[in-house]
C-alpha positions in Angstrom: 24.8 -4.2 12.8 23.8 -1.5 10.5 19.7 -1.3 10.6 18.0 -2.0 8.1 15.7 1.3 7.9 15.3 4.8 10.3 11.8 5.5 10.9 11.5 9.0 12.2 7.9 10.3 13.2 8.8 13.2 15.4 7.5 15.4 12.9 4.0 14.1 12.7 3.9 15.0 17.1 2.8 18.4 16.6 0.1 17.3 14.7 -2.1 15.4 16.4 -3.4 15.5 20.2 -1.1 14.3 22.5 -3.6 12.7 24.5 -4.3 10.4 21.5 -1.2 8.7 20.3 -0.3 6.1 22.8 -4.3 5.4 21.8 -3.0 4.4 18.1 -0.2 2.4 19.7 -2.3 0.2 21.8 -4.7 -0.4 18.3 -1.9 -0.8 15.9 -0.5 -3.5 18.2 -3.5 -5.2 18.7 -3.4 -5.0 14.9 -0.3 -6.8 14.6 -1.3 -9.5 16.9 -4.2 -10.1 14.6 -2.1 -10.8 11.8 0.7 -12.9 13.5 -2.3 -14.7 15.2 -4.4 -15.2 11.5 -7.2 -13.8 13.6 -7.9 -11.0 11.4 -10.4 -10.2 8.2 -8.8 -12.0 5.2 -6.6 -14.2 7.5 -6.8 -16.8 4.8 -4.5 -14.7 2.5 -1.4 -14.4 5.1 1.0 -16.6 3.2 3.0 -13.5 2.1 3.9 -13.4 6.0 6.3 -16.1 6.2 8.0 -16.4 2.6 10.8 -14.6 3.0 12.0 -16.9 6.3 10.6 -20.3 4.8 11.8 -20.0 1.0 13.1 -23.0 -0.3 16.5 -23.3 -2.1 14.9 -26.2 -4.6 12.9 -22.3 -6.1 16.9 -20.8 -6.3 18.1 -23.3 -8.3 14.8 -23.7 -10.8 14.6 -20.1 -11.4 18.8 -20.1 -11.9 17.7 -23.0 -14.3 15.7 -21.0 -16.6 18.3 -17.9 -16.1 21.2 -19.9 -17.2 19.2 -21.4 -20.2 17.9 -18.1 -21.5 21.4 -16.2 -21.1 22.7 -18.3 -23.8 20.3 -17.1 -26.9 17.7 -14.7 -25.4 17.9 -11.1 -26.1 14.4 -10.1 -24.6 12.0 -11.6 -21.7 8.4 -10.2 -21.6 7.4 -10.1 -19.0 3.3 -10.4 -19.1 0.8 -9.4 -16.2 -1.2 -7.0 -14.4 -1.2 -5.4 -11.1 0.9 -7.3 -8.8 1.7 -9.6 -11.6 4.4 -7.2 -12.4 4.8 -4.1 -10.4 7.1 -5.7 -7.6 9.2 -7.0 -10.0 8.9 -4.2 -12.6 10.1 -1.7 -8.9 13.3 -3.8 -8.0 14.7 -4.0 -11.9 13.8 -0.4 -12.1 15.5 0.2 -8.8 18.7 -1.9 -9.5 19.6 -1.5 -12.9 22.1 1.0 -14.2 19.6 3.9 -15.5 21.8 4.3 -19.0 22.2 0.4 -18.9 20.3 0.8 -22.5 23.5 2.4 -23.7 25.5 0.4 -22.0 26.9 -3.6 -23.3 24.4 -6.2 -21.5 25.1 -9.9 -20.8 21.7 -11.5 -20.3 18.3 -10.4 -21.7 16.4 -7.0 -21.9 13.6 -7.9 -19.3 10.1 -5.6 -20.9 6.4 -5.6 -19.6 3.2 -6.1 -21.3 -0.2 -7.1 -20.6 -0.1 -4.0 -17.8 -2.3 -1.8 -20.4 -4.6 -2.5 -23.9 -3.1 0.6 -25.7 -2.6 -0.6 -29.3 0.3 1.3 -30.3 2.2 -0.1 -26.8 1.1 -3.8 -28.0 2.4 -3.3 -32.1 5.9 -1.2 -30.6 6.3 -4.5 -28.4 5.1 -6.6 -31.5 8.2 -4.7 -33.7 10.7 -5.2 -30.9 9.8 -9.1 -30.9 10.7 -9.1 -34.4 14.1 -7.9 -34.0 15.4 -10.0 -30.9 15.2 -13.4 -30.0 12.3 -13.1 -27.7 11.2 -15.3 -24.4 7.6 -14.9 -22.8 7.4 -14.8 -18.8 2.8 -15.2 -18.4 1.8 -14.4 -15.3 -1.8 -14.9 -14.5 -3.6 -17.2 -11.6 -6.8 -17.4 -13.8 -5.4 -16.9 -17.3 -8.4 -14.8 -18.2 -7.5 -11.6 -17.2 -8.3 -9.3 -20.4 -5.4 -7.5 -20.1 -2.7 -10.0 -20.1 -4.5 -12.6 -21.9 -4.8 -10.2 -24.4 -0.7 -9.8 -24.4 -0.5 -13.4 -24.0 -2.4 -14.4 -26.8 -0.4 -12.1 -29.5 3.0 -12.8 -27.9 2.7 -16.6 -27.8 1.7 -16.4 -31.6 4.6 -14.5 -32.3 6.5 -17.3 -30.3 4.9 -20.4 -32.7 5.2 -19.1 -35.9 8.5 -17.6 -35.6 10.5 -20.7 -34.1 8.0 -23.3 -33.8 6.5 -25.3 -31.7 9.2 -27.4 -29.5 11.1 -24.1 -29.5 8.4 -22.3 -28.6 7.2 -24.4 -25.7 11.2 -23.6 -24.4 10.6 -19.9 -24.4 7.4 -19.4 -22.3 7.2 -19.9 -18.5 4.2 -19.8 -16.5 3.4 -18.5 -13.3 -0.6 -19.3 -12.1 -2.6 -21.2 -10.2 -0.5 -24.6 -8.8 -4.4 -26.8 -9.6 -6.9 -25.0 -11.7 -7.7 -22.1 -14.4 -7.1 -21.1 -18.3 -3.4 -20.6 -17.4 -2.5 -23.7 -15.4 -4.9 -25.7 -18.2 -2.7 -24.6 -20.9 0.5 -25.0 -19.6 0.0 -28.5 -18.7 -1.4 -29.3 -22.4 1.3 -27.2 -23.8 3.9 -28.3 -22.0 5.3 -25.1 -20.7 7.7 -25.0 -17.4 5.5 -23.3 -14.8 5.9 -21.9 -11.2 2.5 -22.0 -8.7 1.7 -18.8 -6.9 0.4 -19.8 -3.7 -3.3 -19.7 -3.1 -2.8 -17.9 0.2 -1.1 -14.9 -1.5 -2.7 -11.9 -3.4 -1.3 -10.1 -6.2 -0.1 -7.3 -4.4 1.9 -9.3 -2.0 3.3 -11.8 -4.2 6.8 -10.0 -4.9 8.6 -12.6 -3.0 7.2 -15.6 -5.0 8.0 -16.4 -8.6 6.0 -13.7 -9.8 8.7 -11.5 -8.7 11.7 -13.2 -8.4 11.7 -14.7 -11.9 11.8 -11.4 -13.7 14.3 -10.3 -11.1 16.7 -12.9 -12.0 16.4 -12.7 -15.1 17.3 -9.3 -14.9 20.7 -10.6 -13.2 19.5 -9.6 -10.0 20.4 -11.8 -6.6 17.3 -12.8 -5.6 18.9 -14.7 -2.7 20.0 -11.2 -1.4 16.8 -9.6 -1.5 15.5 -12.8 0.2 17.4 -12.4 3.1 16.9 -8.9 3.4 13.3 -9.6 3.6 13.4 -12.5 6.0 15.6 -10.1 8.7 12.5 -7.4 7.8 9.8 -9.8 8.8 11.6 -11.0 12.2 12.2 -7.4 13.1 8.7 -6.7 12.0 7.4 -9.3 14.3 8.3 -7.8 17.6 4.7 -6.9 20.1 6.2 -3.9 20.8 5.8 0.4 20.3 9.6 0.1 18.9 8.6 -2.0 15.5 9.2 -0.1 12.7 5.7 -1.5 10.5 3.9 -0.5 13.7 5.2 3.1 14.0 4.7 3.5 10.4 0.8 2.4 10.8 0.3 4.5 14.2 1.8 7.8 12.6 -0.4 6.8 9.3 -3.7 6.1 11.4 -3.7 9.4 13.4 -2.6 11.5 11.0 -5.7 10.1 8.7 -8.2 10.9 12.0 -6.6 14.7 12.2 -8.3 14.9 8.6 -5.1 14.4 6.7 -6.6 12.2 3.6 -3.7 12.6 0.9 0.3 10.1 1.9 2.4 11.2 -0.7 5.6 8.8 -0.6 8.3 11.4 -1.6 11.8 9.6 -2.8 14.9 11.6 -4.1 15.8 8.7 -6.3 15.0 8.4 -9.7 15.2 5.0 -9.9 12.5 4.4 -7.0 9.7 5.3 -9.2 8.0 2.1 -9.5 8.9 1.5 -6.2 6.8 4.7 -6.0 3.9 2.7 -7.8 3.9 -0.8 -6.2 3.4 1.3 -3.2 0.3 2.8 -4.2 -1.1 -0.4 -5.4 -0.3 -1.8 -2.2 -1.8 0.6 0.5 -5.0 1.9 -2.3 -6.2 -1.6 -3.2 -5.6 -2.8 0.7 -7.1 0.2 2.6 -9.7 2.5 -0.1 -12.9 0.1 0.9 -16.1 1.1 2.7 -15.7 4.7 1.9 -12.6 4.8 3.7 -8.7 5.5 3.5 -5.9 7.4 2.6 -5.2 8.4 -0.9 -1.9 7.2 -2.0 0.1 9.5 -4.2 3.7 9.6 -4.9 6.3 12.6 -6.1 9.7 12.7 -6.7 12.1 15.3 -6.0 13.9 17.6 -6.2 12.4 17.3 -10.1 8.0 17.8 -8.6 9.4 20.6 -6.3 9.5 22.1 -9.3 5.6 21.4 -10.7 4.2 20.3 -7.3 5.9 21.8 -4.6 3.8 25.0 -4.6 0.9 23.0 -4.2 2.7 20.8 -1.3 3.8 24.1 0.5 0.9 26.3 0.2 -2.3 24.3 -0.7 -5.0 22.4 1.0 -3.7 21.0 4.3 -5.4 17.4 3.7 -1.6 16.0 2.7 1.4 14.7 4.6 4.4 13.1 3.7 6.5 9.7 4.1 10.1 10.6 2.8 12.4 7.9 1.5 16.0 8.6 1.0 18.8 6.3 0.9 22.0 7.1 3.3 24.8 5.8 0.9 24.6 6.0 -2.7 26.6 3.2 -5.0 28.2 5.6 -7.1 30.4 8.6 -6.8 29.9 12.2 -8.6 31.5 15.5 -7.0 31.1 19.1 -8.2 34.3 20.9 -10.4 35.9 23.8 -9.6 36.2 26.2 -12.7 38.3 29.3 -12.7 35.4 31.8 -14.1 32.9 30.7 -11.9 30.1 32.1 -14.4 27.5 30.1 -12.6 28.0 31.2 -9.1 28.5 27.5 -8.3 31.9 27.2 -6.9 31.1 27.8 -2.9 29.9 23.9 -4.1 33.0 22.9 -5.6 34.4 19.5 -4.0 30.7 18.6 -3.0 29.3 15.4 -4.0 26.0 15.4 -6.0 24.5 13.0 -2.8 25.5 16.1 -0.4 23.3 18.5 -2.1 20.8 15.8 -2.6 20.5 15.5 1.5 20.5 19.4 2.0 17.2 19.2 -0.3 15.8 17.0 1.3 16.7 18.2 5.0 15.9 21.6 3.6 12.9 20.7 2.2 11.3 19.0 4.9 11.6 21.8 7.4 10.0 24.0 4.8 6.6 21.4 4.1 6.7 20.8 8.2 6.6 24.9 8.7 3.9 24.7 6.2 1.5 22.6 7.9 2.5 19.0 6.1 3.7 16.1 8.2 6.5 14.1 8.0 6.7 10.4 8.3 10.9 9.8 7.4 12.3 6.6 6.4 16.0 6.1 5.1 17.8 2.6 4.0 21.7 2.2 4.3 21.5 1.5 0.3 20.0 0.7 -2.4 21.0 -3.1 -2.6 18.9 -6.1 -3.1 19.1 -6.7 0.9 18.0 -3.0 2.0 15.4 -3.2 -1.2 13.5 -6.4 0.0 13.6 -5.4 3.7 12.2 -2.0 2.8 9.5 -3.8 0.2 8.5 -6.2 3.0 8.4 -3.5 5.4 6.0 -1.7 3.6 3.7 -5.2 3.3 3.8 -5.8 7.0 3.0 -2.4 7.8 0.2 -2.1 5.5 -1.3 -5.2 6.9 -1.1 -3.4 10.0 -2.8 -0.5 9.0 -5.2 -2.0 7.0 -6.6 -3.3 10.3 -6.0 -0.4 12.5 -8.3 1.1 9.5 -10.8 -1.5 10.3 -10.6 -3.3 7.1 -10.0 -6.2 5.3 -6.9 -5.5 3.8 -6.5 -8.7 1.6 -9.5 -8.4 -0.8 -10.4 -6.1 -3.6 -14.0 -6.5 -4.8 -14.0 -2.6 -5.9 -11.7 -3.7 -8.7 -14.7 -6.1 -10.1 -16.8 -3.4 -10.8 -14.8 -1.8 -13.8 -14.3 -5.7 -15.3 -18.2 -6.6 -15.7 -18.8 -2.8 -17.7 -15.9 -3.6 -19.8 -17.2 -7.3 -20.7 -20.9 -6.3 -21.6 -19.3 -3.7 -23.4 -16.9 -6.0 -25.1 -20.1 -8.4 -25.5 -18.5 -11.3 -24.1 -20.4 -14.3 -23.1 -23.2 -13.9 -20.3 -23.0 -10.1 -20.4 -24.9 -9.3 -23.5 -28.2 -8.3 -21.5 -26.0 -5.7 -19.7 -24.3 -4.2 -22.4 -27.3 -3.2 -24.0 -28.3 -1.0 -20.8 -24.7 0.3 -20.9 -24.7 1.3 -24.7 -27.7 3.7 -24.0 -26.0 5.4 -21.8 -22.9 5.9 -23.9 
């Protein structure tokens, strides 16, 4: 059986005492134990664990429902939410889809994102495309009240009503939330929208592998089944007690390279496409592990392109970085180099090469250049970039942060720093119960 993903830490030995490694083992699977156990902080927000292995195919064959209804008369899905509420799924389509596919005839709707931002001329471009296609609304909220896609919401669903109507309307808006209580959950009932519950066990962040991610995935014509099962062989792998466990040599490698005063992971990928990848990550391992003044930084760069912008900075700056590289053994399509007679580019001794060729020998080159210049390297590599290596690698990285989050000595499931910029923007907004606060925040405007 091909693996699923290559680990290699050996470049991040040389870094740290030797004496201290098999120290970060024994923690990191103490770690794991934690969270196969639900001993752990924030054990009540584990049900991401298990979903890949215990999906039901009743949530198939409703989300293929809504898939087949849509492909017969919608043109565009937006897709509305925040956060988790969209970055999982906004990764995989980015991931999956043909890069030119806007060039290219589509069966099946344009899948867009909104509510991710409160930038006006976003919301009226969105507002002008809505106009032009035959539009369907994805909300994706467990409260409903989130300003940010409530905001989307609002000007989306009105769009929705006066353009077809009512009944017609009520057919074009789905709703993921809360299965009992909130705004969301309130309206849909009264309105009679189709909804999906996102369990209460789940946070944002890990909630790619419920509805909030594989909706939009479908939708996007994406086999959600595949990813599914690529995830599920991920989380028994994942589940092993032992040093060999990929999450738990990821987390080890992670842990003692942040004690040796390395504060900056920058996730390097050689894949275009993998750029929201690139940000789910971040959100992932920043809102999981940056609490009580402690944790890596999570950055992301992509090359070859940053070697151009970063790479000095990578190669020659502060040595407070390392890097996890992701690169993807096969590619899906096929490119080589042409030979040309006049050669007036010097680029013949390539000719015959694929593009993927060169690709590796930048990235192997590359690597022993940052590891002579003082950066670890953390390597991962998938097989390819399918919808069964893609949710093995995305649960991966969810098992692995858990892990760490722990090792860290944190609760990696909750996010109260996140609160802080919500009450300043409400008493400035002057919404209800936050008047007396806004005043003292004016003055200092």
């Amino acid at each position: 059986m091909i693996p699923l993903l290559h680990i290699d830490t050996s470049a991040v030995l040389p870094f740290l005492k030797a004496s201290t490694f098999s120290q970060w083992e024994e923690k990191a699977l103490q770690a794991l134990q934690k969270l196969e156990q639900g001993t752990g902080k924030g054990s009540d927000f584990l049900g991401w664990m298990h979903l890949p292995s215990a999906v039901q195919p009743k949530l198939f064959q409703q989300i293929e429902d809504i898939r087949r209804d849509w492909e017969r008369d919608i043109e565009l899905v937006v897709v509305i939410g925040i956060g988790g509420s969209y970055l999982g799924s906004k990764a995989i389509i980015e991931a999956l889809s043909h890069p030119f596919g806007h060039l290219l005839p589509k069966k099946g709707p344009q899948i867009v994102f909104a509510g991710q931002n409160i930038e006006e001329d976003y919301i009226s471009s969105l507002m002008e495309a809505m106009e032009r296609a035959s539009t369907a609304c994805v909300v994706i909220s467990k409260s409903g009240t989130t300003t940010e896609p409530a905001i989307a919401f609002r000007l989306v669903k009105q769009h929705l009503y006066e353009r077809y109507g009512a009944e017609e309307a009520k057919r074009r808006i789905v709703a993921i939330t809360d299965p009992e209580k909130g705004a969301l959950r309130k309206m849909a009932t009264n309105q009679g929208y189709r909804t999906f519950s996102i369990p209460h066990d789940v946070g944002g962040r890990y909630s790619v592998f419920t509805p909030v991610g594989l909706l939009p995935i479908a939708l996007a014509g994406i086999r959600i089944e595949e990813l599914m099962q690529g995830a599920a062989a991920m989380e028994e792998i994942t589940a092993e007690e032992s040093p060999k466990n990929p999450a738990v040599q990821y987390a080890v490698a992670r842990n003692a390279l942040y004690a040796e005063e390395k504060k900056i992971e920058l996730l390097v990928t050689y894949h275009p496409g993998l750029f929201f990848l690139t940000e789910w990550w971040k959100q992932l391992f920043g809102e999981s592990e940056g609490k009580e003044h402690k944790g890596l930084f999570p950055a992301g760069v992509s090359f070859t392109t940053d070697l151009h912008s970063m790479g000095q900075y990578i190669q020659d700056g502060e040595r407070h970085v390392f890097e996890t590289v992701l690169t993807i053994e096969k590619p899906v399509g096929k490119a080589t180099i042409p030979h040309t007679e006049q050669d007036d580019d010097g680029l013949n001794y390539l000719a015959g090469k694929r593009i993927d060729y060169c690709n590796k020998m930048a990235a192997f080159g590359t690597r022993l250049a940052h590891i002579d210049g003082g950066v670890p390297n953390i390597s991962l590599q998938i097989p390819r970039l399918t919808p069964f290596y893609l949710g093995a690698l995305l649960y991966f990285f969810q098992k692995s942060c858990g892990i760490s989050g722990y090792v860290l000595g944190v609760n990696p499931f909750d996010q109260e720093g996140v609160e802080a910029y919500k009450k300043n923007m409400f008493a400035l907004l002057n919404k209800p119960g936050f008047e007396a606060q806004g005043d003292l925040l004016r003055k200092r405007l």
